[in-house]
Residue, then its C-alpha position, 0 to 999 in steps of 0.5 A: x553868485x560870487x559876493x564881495x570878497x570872493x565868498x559865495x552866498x545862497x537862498x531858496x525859498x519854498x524848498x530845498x536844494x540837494x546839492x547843499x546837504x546829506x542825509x534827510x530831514x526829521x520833521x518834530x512837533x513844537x511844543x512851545x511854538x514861541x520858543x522853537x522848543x521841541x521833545x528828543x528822545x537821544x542825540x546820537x553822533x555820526x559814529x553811532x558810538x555815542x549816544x547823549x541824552x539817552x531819555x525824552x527831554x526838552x531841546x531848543x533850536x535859537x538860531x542867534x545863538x551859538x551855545x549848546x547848554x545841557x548836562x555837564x558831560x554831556x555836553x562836554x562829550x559833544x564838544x570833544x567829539x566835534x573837536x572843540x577845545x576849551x577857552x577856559x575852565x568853567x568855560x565855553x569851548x571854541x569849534x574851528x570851522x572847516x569848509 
């Protein structure tokens, strides 16, 4: 429904709505329930041109949290690729939303 100021808002419960989203889902085993962290073997990027973290590591999913944090280049390569620009050197890097 419509909120106040014109901006739409959506929750489903108990399962998934199509209309919002594409490709599929990936299920992973936690290996540190408390925290939401879970092993990855790669972050491959849509273009299949560039692969990060090309070995088994440790990811970690905080929902309050706006931050990416790993290898210097590498993450620095995500940035570039989503189109981030850098707020400052050494800094944290500002994605623009766009929808």
């Amino acid at each position: 429904e419509e909120a106040t100021g014109g901006c739409e808002a959506r929750l489903t419960l108990g399962g998934v709505n199509p209309d919002f989203y594409t490709g599929e889902f990936i299920f992973a085993n936690l290996t540190e329930p408390d925290e939401w962290r879970f092993e990855i073997d790669r972050i491959q990027l849509l273009n299949g041109a560039d692969t990060l973290w090309e070995s088994d590591c440790q990811m970690e999913v905080d929902s309050n949290s706006a931050m990416i944090e790993g290898p210097h280049l590498d993450v620095h390569l995500l940035n570039t690729r989503l189109g981030a620009t850098r707020m400052a050197y050494p800094g944290p890097y500002n994605v623009v939303s766009r929808g």
